[in-house]
matplotlib code that plots the C-alpha trace (Angstrom):
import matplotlib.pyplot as plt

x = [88.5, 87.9, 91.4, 93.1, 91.2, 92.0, 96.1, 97.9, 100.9, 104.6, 104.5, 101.6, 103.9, 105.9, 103.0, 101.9, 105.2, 104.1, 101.2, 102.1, 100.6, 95.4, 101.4, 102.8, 99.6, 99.2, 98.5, 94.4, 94.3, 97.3, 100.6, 101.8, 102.5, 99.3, 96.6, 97.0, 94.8, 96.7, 94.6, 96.9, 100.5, 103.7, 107.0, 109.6, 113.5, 115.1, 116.6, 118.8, 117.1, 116.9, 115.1, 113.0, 112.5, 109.5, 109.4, 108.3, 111.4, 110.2, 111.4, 115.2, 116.9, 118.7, 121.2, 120.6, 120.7, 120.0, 119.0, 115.4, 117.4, 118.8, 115.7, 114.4, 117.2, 117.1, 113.1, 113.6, 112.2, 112.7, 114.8, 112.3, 109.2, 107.2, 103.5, 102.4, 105.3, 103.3, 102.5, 105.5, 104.2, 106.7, 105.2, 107.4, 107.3, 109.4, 111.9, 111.1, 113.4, 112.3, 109.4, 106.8, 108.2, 105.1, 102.5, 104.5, 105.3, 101.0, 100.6, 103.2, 101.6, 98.2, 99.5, 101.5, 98.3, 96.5, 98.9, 99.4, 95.8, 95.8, 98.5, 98.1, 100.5, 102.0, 105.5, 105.5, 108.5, 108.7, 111.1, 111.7, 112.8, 113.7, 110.8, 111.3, 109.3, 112.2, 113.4, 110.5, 110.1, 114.0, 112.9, 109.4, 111.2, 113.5, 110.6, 108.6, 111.4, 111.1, 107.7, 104.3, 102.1, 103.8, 101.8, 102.4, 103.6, 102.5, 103.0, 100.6, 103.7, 105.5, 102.0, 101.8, 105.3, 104.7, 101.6, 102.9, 105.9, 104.7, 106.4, 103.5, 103.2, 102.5, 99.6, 100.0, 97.9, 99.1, 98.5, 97.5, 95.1, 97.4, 97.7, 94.8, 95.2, 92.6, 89.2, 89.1, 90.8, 94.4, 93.6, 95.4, 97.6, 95.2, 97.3, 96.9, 94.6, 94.4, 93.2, 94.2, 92.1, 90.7, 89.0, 88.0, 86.4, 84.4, 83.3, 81.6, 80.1, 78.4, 77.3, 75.2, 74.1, 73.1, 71.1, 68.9, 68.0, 68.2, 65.7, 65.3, 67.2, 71.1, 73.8, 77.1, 80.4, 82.9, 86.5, 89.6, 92.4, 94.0, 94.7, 92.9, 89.7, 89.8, 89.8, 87.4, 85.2, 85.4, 84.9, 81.7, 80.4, 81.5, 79.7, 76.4, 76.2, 76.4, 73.7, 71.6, 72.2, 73.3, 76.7, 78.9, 81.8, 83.2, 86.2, 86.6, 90.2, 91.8, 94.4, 95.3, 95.0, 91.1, 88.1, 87.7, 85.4, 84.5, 84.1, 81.9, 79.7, 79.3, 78.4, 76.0, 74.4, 73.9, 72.5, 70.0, 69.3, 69.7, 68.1, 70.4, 69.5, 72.6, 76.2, 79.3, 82.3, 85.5, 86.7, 88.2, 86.6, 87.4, 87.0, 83.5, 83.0, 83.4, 81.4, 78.6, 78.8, 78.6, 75.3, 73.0, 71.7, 68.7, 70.8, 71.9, 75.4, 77.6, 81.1, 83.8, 85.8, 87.9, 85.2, 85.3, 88.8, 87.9, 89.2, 87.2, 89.9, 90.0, 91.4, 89.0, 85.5, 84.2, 85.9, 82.7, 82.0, 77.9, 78.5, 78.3, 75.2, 73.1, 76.4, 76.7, 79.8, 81.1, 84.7, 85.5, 84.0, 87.5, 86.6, 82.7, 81.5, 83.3, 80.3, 81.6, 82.7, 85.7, 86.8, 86.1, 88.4, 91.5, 93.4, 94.1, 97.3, 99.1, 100.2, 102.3, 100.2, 101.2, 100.3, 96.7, 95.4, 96.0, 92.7, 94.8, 97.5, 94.5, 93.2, 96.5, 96.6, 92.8, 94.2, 97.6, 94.7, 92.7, 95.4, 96.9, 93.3, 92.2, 96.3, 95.0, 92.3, 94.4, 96.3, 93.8, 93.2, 89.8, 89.3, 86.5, 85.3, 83.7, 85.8, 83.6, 86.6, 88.0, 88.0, 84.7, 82.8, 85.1, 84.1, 87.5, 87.8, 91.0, 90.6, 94.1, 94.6, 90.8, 90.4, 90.5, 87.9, 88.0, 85.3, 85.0, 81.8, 82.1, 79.8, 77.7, 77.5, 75.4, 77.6, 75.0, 75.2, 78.9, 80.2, 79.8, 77.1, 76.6, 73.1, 70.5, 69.8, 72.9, 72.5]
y = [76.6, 80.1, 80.5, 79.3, 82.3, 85.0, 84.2, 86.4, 85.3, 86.3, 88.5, 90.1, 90.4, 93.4, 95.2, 95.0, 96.8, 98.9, 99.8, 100.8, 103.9, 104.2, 106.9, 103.6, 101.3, 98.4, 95.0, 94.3, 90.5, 87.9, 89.9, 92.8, 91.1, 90.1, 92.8, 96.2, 96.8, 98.5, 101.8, 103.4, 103.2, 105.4, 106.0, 103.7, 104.8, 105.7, 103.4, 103.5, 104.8, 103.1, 103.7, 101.8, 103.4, 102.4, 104.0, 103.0, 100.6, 98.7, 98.7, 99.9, 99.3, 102.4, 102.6, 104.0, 107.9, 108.5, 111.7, 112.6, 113.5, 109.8, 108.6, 110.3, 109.5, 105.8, 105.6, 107.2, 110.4, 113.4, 116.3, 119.5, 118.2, 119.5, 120.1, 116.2, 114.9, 111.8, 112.9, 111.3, 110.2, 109.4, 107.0, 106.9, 103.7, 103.3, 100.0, 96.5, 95.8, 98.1, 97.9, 99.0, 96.4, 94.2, 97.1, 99.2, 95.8, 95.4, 98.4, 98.5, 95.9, 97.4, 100.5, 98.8, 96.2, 99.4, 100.7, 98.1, 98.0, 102.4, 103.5, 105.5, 108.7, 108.2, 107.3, 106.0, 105.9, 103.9, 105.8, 103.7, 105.7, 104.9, 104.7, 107.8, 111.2, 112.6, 110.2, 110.9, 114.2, 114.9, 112.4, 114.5, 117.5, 115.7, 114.1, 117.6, 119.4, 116.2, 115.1, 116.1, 113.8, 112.3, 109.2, 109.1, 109.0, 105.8, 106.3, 108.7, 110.7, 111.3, 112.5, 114.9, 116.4, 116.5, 118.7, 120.8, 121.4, 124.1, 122.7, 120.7, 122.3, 119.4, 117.4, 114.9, 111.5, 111.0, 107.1, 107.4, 110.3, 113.0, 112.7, 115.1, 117.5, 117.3, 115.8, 118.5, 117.7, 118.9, 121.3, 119.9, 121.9, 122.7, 120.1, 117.2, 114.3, 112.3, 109.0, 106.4, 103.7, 105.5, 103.4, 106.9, 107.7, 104.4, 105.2, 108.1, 106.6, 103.5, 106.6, 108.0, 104.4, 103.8, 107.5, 106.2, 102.5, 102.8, 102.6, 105.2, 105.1, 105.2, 103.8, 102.6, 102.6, 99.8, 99.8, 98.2, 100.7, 100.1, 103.4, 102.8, 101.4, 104.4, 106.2, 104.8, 104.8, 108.6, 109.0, 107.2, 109.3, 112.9, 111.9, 110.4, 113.5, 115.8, 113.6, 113.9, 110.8, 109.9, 107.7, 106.8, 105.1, 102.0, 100.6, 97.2, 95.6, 93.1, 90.4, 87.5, 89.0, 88.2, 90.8, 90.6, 88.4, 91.2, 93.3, 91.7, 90.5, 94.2, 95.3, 92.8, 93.5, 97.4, 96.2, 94.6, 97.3, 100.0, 99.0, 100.6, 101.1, 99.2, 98.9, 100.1, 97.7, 99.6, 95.8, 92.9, 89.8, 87.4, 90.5, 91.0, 86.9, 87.3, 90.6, 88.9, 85.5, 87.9, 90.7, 87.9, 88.0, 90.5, 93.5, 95.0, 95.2, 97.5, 98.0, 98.8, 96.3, 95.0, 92.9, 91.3, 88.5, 87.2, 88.0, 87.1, 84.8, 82.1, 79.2, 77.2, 77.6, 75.9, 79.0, 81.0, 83.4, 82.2, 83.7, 86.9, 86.4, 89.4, 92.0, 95.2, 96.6, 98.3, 97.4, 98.0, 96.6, 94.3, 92.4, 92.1, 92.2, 89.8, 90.5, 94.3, 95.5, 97.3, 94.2, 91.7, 93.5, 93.2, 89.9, 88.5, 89.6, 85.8, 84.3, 81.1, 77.6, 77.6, 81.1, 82.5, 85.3, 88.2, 91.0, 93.9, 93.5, 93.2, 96.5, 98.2, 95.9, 97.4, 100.7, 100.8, 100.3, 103.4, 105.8, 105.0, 105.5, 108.8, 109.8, 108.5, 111.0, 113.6, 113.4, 113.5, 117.2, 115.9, 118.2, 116.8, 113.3, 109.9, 106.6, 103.3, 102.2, 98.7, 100.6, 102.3, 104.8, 107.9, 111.5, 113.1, 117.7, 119.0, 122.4, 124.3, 127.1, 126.0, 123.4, 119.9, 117.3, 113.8, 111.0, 107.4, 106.0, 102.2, 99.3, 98.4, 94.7, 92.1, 88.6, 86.0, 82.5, 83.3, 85.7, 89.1, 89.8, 93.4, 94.9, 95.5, 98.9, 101.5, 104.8]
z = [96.9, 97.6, 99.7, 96.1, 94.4, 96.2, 96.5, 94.2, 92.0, 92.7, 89.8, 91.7, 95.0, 92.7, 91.9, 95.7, 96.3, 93.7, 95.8, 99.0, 98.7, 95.5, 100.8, 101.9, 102.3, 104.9, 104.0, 103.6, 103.6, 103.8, 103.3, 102.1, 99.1, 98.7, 99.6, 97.6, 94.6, 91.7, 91.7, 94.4, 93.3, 95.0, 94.0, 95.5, 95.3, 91.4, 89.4, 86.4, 83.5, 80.1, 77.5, 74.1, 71.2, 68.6, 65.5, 61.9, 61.7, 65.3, 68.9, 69.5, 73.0, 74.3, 77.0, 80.4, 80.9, 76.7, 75.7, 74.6, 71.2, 71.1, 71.8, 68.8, 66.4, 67.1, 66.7, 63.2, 64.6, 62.6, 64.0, 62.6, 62.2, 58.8, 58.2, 57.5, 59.9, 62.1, 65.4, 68.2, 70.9, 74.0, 76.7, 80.1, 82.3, 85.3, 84.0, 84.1, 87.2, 89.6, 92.1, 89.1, 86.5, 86.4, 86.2, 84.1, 82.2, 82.1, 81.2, 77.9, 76.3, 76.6, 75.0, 72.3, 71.7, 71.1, 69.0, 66.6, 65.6, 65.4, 64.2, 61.1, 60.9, 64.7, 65.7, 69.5, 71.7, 75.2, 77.1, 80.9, 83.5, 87.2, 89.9, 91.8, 90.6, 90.7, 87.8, 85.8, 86.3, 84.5, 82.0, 81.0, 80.5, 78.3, 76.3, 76.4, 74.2, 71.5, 71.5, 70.3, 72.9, 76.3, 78.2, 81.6, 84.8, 86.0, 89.8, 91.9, 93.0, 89.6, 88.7, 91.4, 91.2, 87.0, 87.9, 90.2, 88.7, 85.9, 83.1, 81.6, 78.2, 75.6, 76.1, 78.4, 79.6, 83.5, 84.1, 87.4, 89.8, 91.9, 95.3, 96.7, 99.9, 101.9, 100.8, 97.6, 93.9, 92.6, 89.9, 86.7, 84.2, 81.1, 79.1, 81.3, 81.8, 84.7, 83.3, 85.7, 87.4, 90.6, 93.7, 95.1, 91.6, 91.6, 95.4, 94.3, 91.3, 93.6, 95.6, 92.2, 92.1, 95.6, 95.4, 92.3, 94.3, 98.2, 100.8, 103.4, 106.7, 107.3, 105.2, 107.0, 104.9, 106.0, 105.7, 107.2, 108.6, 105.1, 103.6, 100.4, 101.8, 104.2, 101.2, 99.3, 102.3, 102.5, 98.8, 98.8, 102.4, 100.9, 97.7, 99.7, 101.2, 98.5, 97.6, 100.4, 102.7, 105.6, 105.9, 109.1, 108.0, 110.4, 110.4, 110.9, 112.6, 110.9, 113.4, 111.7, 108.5, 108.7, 110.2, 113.5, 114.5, 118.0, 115.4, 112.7, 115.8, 117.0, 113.2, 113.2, 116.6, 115.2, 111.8, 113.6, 116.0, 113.5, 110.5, 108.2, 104.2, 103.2, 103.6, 101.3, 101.5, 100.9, 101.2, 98.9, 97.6, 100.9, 102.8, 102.1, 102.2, 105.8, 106.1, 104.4, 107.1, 109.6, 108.6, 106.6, 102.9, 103.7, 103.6, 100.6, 99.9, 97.5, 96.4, 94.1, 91.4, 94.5, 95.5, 91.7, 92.0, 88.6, 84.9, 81.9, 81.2, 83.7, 84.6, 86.6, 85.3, 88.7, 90.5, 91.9, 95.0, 95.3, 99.4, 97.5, 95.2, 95.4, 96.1, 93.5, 92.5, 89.7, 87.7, 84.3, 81.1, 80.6, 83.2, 83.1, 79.0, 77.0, 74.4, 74.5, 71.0, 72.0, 74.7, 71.9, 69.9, 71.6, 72.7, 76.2, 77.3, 77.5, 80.6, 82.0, 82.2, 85.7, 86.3, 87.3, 86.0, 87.7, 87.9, 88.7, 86.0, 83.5, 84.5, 84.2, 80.7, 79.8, 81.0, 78.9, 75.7, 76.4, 77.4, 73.8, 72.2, 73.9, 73.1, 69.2, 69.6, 70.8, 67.9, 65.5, 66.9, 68.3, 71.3, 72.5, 71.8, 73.5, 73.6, 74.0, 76.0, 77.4, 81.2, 80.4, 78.3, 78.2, 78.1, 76.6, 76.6, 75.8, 74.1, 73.9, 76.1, 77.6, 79.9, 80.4, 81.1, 81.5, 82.8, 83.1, 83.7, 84.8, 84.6, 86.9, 88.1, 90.6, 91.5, 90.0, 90.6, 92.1, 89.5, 88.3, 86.0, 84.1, 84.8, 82.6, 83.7, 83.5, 85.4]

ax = plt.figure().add_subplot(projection="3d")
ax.plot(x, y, z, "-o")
ax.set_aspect("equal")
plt.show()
C-alpha cells in the first residue's frame, strides 16, 4: 500500500525536471523523475516565449516574442494610465511546454482562483516566457516599463539574475527564494519579495520548534547526499545553534534508491550509545519510513512538509503512514486544515479520475493563491499588513524607498493514527 502512495504521477515527472536544482539535484527516492520536492526549482534551457493576456474582457492568446505594449493593448490595458486607472498587474510563467509547464501550470490557476474571487479595480496579465533567466529576465524588463505590480519569476535562477540585475523598480513578488552564497541571505532590492515555498525556511522554523520542546543532550540532523536535504539539514543546524544546541548533521547513502541498510544499522548503534535528544529528518515520506524501522519509536523524530505525501483531497481514504505516528513536521495550512477559513474558501484544483493527487503541485496551487493576495494588498497601497494565508499566516512590509519584509509562519503537525494532524499548541 505504501509503495502505491509514494509514486508520483507522470505530470509530476515534469516538475521533477523542474527541480533539479530547493543547482541540478540528485534523485532522493526512486528516479529522478520521482524524488525532488517543488521548493527547489532551476532554470532549464529557454524556450519560445508566448504570452496570455487577462484583462476586463477575459484571457487573450498572444503570439510568441509579443511586446509588453501588445500585451497591454490586447488585455484592454490603457496606454497612460490616469488617477482611478485599476492597478495592472503582469504575472510571468515560464510556458506550458517546457520543463516548468506543470508547476508553472499549478501555479496559474492558483493565481487566477485567487483572482476571480479579488478582483476589484485590477487588470491581470499572464505573460509566459521561456525557462531560462535569461528569458525572463528580457521579459521583466519589458513588463516593468507597462505594469504597475509584476509576479514572479518562478525558478530560483530567474529570481537570482532579476535581483541582481539592478533593474527591479516596480514592486515585484519573486515566486521562488534566490540562490544564497554561502550559508548567509541575498539581500533583496527594496521592491522585491521573495515569497516562495522554502525547505531551508521550514528547517529553521522546526529549529524554533524543537528549542521550545527538546530534552537535553545532542540532536543529530539526517540527510541523504541529495542537494536539498543537504540543505535543509544545514538550515536546521545553523539555526539550532544560533539557538543554543548542539547538532551534527549525518548523511545517510542511498543504493538501490532506498537508505542503506550499513548505514541505518550504524545510526542505530550510535542512538543507542549516544542518547541523542532527537533526530531532524531532512528526508521524504518512505525515507523516513525506513529511518523510523531502523532507530525505534522512543526517539523523537522531526521534519519538514516532505515527510507529509498526502493532500486534503484524496483518493483512498484507507491510505495511511501509522509507521510514522508520533513524527512532527510542519507543511502548510492547504494541506493540513481543511477547517481553515481561508483553505475552505477556495476550491480543489480538479484532477483526472485516473490521476492521484499530487502534494507538490498543490503547494505551488496554495502558493499561486497567496502570491495574488499579498499582490491584492500591495495594490491597495497597504505597506504593511498580515494575510491569514492558504501557505500560512503572512507577515507582509513593503514601505517605498524603505525596506522590505516578508514571513511565513507554517503549521505545525504530529502524524496521528497515520496522517498528519495540526497541533493544538502553535509556537
Amino acid at each position: 500500500m505504501f509503495t502505491g502512495l509514494m509514486k508520483m504521477s507522470a505530470r509530476a515527472a515534469l516538475v521533477a525536471g523542474l527541480l533539479a536544482s530547493w543547482a541540478a539535484l540528485a534523485p532522493n527516492t526512486a528516479t529522478a523523475a520521482d524524488s525532488v520536492p517543488l521548493l527547489a526549482q532551476t532554470a532549464t534551457p529557454a524556450l519560445p516565449a508566448a504570452g496570455v493576456g487577462a484583462g476586463n474582457g477575459g484571457a487573450v492568446i498572444l503570439p510568441p516574442g509579443s511586446s509588453s505594449e501588445a500585451q497591454a493593448e490586447a488585455a484592454g490595458l490603457p496606454a497612460t494610465p490616469a488617477a482611478a486607472a485599476p492597478v495592472r498587474m503582469a504575472v510571468l510563467l515560464p510556458n506550458r511546454s517546457g520543463a516548468f509547464g506543470a508547476a508553472a501550470d499549478a501555479v496559474r490557476t492558483g493565481l487566477l482562483t485567487a483572482y476571480s474571487r479579488q478582483k476589484d479595480n485590477i487588470q491581470l496579465s499572464i505573460i509566459e516566457t521561456g525557462d531560462s533567466a535569461a528569458d525572463m529576465q528580457r521579459a521583466y524588463d519589458e513588463a516593468s516599463a507597462r505594469f504597475d505590480i509584476l509576479i514572479g519569476p518562478l525558478s530560483r535562477s530567474a529570481v537570482t539574475a532579476v535581483a541582481q540585475s539592478g533593474r527591479v523598480s516596480k514592486p515585484t513578488i519573486a515566486l521562488a527564494q534566490p540562490d544564497m552564497a554561502g550559508e548567509g541571505e541575498m539581500q533583496l532590492p527594496a521592491q522585491m519579495l521573495a515569497v516562495g515555498l522554502s525547505i531551508d525556511e521550514e528547517a529553521r522554523q522546526v529549529a524554533n520548534w524543537v528549542e521550545k520542546e527538546k530534552a537535553p543532550g545532542k540532536i543529530f540532523a539526517i540527510s541523504t547526499g541529495v542537494a536539498w536535504q543537504k540543505r535543509a539539514a544545514r538550515s536546521f543546524q545553523l539555526r539550532a545553534r544560533q539557538l543554543g544546541m548542539q547538532v551534527e548533521t549525518l548523511e545517510l547513502s542511498t543504493p538501490s534508491n532506498a537508505l542503506s541498510a550499513p548505514g541505518l544499522a550504524q545510526l542505530a548503534k550510535r542512538v543507542e550509545q549516544e542518547k541523542p535528544a532527537l533526530l531532524f529528518l531532512a528526508l521524504d515520506a518512505s525515507q523516513a519510513v525506513q529511518l523510523r524501522s531502523a532507530v525505534g519509536t522512543e526517539l523523537p523524530l522531526y521534519g519538514t512538509s516532505q515527510i507529509n505525501p498526502f493532500t486534503l483531497k484524496r483518493d483512498n481514504p484507507n491510505d495511511k503512514l501509522p509507521e510514522l505516528d508520533g513524527v512532527r513536521l510542519i507543511d502548510i495550512p492547504w494541506q493540513l486544515q481543511a477547517d481553515n477559513v481561508a483553505v475552505a474558501r477556495y476550491p480543489r484544483p480538479t484532477i483526472n479520475d485516473n490521476e492521484r493527487p499530487n502534494p507538490d503541485l498543490a503547494r505551488l496551487y496554495a502558493l499561486g493563491i497567496d502570491a495574488y493576495r499579498i499582490a491584492y494588498g500591495i495594490a491597495q497601497q497597504r505597506s504593511g499588513f498580515d494575510v491569514d494565508g492558504v501557505t500560512g499566516r503572512l507577515n507582509v512590509n513593503m514601505v517605498s524607498g524603505g525596506a522590505t519584509y516578508f514571513q511565513r509562519q507554517e503549521t505545525q503537525a504530529i502524524y496521528q493514527d497515520g496522517w498528519p494532524v495540526p497541533t493544538a499548541d502553535q509556537y
